[in-house]
TIMI-2910 file (N, C-alpha, C, CB; in pm, 1 decimal, decimal comma, always signed):
<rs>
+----------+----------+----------+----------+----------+----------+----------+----------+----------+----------+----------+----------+------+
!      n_x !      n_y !      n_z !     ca_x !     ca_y !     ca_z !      c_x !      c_y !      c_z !     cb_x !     cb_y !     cb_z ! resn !
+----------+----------+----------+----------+----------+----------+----------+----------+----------+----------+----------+----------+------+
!  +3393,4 !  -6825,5 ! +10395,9 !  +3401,0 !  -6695,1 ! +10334,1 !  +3538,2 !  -6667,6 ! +10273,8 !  +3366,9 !  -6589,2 ! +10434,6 !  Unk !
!  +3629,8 !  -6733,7 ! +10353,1 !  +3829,7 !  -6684,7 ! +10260,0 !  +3761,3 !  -6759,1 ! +10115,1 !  +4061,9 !  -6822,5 ! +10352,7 !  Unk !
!  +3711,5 !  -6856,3 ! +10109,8 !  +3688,8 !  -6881,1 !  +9932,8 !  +3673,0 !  -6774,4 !  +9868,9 !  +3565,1 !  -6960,6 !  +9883,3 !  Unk !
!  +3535,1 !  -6695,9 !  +9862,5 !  +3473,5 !  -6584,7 !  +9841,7 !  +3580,0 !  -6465,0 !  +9825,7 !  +3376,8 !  -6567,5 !  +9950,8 !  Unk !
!  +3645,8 !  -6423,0 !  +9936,4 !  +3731,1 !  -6324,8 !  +9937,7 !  +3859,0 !  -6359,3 !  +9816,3 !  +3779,5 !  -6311,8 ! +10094,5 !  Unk !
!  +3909,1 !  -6525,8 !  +9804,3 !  +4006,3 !  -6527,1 !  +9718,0 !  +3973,1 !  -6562,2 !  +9558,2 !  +4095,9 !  -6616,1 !  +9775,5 !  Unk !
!  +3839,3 !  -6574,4 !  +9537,8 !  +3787,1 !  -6622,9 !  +9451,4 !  +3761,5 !  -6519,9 !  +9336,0 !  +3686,9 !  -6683,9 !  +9503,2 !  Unk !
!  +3868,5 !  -6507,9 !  +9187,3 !  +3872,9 !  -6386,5 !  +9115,3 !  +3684,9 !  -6403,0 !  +9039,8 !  +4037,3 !  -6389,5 !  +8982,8 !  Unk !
!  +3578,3 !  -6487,5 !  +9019,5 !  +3483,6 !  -6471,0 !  +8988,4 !  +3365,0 !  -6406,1 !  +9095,2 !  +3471,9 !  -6577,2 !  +8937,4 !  Unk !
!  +3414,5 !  -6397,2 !  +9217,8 !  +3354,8 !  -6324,2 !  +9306,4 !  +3358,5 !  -6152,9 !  +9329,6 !  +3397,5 !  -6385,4 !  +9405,4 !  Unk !
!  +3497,5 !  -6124,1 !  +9329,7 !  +3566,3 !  -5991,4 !  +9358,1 !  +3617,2 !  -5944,2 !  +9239,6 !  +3677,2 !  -5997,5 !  +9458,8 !  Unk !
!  +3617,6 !  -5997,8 !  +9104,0 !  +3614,3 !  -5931,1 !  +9017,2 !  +3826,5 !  -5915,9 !  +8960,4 !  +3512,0 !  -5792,9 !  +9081,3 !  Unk !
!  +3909,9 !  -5968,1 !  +9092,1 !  +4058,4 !  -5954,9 !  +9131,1 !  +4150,6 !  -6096,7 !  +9030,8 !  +4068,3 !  -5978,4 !  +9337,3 !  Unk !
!  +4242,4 !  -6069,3 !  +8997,3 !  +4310,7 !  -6130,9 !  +8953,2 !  +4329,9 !  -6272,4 !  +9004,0 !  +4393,7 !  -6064,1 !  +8950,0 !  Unk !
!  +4358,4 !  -6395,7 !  +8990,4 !  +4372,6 !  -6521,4 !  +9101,5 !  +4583,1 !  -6467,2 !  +9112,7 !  +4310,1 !  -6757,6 !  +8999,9 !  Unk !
!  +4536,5 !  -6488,9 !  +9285,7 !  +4690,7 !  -6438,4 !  +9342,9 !  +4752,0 !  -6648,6 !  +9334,4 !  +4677,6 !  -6324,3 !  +9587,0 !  Unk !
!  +4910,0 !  -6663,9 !  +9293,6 !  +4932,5 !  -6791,6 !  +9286,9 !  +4909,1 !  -6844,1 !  +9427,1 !  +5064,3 !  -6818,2 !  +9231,6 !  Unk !
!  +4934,0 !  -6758,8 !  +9531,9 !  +4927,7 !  -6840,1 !  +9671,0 !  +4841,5 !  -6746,3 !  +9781,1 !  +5099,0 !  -6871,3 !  +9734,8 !  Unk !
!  +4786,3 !  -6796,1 !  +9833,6 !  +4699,4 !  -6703,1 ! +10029,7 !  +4702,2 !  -6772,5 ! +10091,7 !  +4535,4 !  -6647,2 ! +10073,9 !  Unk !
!  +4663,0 !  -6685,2 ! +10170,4 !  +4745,8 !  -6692,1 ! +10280,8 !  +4621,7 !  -6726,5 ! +10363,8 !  +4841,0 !  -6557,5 ! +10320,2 !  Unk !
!  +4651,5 !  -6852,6 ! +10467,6 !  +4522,2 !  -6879,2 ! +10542,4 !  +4561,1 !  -6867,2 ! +10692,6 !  +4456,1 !  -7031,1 ! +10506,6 !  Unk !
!  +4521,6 !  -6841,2 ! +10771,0 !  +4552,1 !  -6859,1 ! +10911,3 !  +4410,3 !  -6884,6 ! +10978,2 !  +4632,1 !  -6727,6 ! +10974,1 !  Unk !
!  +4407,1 !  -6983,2 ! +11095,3 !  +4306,9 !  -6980,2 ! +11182,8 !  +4427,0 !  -7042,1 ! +11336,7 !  +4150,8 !  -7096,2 ! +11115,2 !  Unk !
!  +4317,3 !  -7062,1 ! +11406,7 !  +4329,8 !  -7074,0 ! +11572,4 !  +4292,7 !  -7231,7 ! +11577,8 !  +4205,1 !  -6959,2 ! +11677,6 !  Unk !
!  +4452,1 !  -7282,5 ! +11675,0 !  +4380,4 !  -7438,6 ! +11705,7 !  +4390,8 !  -7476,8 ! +11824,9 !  +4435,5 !  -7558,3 ! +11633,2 !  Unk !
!  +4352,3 !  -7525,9 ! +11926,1 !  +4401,3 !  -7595,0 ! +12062,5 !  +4540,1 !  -7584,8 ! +12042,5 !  +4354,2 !  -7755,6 ! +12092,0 !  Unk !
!  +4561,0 !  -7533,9 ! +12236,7 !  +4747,8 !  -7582,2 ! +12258,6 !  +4765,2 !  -7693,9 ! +12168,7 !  +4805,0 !  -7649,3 ! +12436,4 !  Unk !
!  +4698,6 !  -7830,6 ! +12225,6 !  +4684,1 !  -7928,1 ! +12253,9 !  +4723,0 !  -7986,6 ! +12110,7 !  +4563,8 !  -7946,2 ! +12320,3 !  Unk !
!  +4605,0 !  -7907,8 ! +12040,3 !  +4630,4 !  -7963,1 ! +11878,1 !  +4803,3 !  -7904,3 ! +11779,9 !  +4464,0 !  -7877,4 ! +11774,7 !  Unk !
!  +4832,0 !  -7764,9 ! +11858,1 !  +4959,1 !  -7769,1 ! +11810,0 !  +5039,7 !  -7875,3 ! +11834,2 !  +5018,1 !  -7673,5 ! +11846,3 !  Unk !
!  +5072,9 !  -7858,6 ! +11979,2 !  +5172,4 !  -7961,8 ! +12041,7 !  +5146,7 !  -8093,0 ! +11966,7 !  +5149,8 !  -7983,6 ! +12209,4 !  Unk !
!  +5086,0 !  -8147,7 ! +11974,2 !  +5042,9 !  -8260,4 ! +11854,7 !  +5114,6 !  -8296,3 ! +11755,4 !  +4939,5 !  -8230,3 ! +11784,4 !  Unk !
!  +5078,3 !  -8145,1 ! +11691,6 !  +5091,0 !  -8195,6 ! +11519,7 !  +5298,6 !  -8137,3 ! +11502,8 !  +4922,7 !  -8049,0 ! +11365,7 !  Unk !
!  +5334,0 !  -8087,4 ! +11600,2 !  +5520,3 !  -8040,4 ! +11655,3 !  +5564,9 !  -8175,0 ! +11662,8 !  +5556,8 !  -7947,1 ! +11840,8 !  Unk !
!  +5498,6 !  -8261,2 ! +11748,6 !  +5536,0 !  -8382,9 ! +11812,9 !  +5522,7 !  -8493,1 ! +11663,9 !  +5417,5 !  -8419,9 ! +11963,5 !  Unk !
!  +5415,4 !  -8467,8 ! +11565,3 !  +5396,8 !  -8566,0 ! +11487,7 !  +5485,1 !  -8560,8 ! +11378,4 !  +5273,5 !  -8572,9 ! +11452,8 !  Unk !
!  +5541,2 !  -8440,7 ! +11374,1 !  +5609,8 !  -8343,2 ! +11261,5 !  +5778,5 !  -8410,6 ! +11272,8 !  +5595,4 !  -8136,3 ! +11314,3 !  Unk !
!  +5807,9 !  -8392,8 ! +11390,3 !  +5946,6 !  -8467,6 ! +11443,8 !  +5911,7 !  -8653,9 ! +11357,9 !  +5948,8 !  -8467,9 ! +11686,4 !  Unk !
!  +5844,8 !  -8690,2 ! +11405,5 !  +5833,4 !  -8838,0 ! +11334,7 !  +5812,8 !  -8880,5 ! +11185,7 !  +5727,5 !  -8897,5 ! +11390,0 !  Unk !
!  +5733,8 !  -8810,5 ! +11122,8 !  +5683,6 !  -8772,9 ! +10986,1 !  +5826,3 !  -8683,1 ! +10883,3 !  +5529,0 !  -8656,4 ! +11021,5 !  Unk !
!  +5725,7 !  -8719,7 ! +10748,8 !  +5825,4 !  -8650,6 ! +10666,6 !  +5794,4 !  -8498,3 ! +10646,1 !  +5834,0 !  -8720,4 ! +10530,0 !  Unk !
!  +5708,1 !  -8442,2 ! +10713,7 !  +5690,0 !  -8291,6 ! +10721,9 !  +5783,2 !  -8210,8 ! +10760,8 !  +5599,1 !  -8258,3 ! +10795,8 !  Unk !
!  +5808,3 !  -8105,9 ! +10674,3 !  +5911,2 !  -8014,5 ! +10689,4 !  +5886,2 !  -7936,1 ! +10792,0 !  +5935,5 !  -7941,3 ! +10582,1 !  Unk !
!  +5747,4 !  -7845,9 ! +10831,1 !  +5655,9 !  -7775,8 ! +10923,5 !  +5554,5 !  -7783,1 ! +10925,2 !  +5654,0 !  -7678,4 ! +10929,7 !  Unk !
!  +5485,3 !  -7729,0 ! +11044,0 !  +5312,2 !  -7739,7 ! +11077,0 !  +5272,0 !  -7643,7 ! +10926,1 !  +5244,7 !  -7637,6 ! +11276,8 !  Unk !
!  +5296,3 !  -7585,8 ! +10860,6 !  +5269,1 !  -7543,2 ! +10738,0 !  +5205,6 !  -7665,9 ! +10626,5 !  +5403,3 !  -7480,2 ! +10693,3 !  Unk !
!  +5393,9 !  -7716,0 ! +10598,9 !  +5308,0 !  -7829,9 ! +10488,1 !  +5256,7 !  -7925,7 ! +10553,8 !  +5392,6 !  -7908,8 ! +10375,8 !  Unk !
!  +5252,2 !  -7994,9 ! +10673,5 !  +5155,2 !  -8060,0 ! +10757,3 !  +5013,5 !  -8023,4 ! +10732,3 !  +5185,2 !  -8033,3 ! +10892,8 !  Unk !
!  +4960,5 !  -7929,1 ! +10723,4 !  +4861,8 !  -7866,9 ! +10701,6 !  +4772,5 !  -7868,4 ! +10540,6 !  +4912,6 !  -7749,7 ! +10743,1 !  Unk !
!  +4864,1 !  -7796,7 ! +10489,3 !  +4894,8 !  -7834,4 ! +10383,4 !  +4825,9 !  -7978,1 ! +10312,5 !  +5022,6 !  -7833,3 ! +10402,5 !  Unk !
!  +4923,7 !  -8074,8 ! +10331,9 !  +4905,9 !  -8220,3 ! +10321,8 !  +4810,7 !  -8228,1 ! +10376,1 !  +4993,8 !  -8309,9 ! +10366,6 !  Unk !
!  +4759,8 !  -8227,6 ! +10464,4 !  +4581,2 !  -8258,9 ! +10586,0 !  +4446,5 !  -8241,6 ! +10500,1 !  +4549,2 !  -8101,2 ! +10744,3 !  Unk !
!  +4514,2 !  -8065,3 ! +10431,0 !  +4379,6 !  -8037,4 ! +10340,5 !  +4367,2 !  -8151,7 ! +10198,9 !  +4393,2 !  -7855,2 ! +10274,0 !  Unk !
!  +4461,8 !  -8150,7 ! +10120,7 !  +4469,4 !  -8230,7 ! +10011,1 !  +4402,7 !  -8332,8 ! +10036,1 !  +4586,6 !  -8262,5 !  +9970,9 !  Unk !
!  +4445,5 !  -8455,5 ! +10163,8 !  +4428,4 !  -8535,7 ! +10192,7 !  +4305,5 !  -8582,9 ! +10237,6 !  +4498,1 !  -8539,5 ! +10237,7 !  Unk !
!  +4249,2 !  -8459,2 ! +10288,2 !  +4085,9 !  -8457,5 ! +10352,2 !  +3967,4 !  -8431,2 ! +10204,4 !  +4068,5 !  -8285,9 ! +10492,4 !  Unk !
!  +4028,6 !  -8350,1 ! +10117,0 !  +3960,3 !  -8332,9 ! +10032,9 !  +3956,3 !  -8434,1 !  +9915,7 !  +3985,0 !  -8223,8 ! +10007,8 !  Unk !
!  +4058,4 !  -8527,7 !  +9902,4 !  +4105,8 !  -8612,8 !  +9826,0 !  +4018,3 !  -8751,6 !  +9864,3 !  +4260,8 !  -8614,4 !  +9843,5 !  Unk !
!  +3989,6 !  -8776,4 ! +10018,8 !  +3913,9 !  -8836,3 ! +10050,1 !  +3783,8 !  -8799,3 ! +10061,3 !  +3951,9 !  -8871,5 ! +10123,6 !  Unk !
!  +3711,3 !  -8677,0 ! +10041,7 !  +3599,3 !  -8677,7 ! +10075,4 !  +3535,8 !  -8612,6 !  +9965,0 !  +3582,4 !  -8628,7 ! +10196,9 !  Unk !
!  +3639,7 !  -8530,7 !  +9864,6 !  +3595,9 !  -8507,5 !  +9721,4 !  +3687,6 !  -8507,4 !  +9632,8 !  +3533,2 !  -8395,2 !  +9700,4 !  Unk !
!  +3680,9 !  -8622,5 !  +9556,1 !  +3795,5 !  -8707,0 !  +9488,2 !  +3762,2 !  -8603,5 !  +9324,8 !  +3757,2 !  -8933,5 !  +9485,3 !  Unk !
!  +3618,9 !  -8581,8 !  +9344,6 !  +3591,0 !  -8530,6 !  +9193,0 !  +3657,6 !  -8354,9 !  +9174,6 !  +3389,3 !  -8534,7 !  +9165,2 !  Unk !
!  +3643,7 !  -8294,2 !  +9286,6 !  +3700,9 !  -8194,6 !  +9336,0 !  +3892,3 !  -8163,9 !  +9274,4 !  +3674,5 !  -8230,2 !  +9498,3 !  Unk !
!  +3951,4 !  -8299,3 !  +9347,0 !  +4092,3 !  -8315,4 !  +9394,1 !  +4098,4 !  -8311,2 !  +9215,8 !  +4153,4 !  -8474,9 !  +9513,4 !  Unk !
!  +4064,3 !  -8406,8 !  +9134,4 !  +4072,3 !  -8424,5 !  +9012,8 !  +4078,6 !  -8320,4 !  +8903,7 !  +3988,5 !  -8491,4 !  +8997,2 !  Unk !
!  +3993,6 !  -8240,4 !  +8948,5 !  +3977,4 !  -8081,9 !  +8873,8 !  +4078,8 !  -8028,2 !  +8884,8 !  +3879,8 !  -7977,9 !  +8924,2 !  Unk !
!  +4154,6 !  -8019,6 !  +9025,9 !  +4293,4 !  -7942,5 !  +9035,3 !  +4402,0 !  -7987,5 !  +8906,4 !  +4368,9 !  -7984,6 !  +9195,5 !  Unk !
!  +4405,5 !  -8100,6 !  +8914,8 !  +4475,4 !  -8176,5 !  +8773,0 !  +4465,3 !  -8147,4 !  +8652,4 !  +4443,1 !  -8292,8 !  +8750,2 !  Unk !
!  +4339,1 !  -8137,0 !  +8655,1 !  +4249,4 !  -8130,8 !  +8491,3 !  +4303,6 !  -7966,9 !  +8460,1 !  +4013,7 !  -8147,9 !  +8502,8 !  Unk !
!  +4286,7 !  -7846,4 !  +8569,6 !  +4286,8 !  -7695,7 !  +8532,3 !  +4474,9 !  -7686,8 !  +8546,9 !  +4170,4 !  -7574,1 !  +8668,5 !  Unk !
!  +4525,4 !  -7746,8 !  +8570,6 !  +4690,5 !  -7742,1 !  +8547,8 !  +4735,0 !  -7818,3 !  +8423,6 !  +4773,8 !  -7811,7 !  +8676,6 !  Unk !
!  +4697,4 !  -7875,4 !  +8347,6 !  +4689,0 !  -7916,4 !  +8204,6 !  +4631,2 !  -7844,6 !  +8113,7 !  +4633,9 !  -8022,3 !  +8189,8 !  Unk !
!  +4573,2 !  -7733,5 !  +8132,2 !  +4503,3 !  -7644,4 !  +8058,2 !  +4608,0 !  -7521,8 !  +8075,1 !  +4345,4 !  -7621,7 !  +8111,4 !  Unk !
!  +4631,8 !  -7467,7 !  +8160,9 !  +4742,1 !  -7384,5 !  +8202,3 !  +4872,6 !  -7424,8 !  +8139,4 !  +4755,1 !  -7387,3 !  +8349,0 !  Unk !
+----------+----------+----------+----------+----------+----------+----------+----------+----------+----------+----------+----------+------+
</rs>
């Protein structure tokens, strides 16, 4: 549903350049990704995150990831 809510062909709203996402993860999974963050070139669990989505979507919808490219050349 945050698609929907940020999505200016849904709500009729301007596209904002950045939103803001928050959800809830295991202790377990913070401590984790603190611990992986120290080893890695991640600045914070932010662009960690960040990077995760790209990366998940890049692998699982490459045709998707590609569009982002294609609508920043038009811009």
């Amino acid at each position: 549903m945050l698609w929907m809510a940020n999505n200016p062909e849904v709500n009729g709203m301007a596209r904002e350049k950045d939103a803001r996402i928050s959800f809830r993860v295991p202790a377990t999974l913070r401590d984790l990704v603190k611990d992986f963050i120290l080893l890695d070139a991640h600045m914070n669990e932010s662009d960690f995150y960040r990077d995760a989505a790209r990366e998940k979507i890049q692998h699982d919808a490459p045709e998707l990831y590609k569009k982002l490219f294609e609508k920043g050349k038009e811009t």
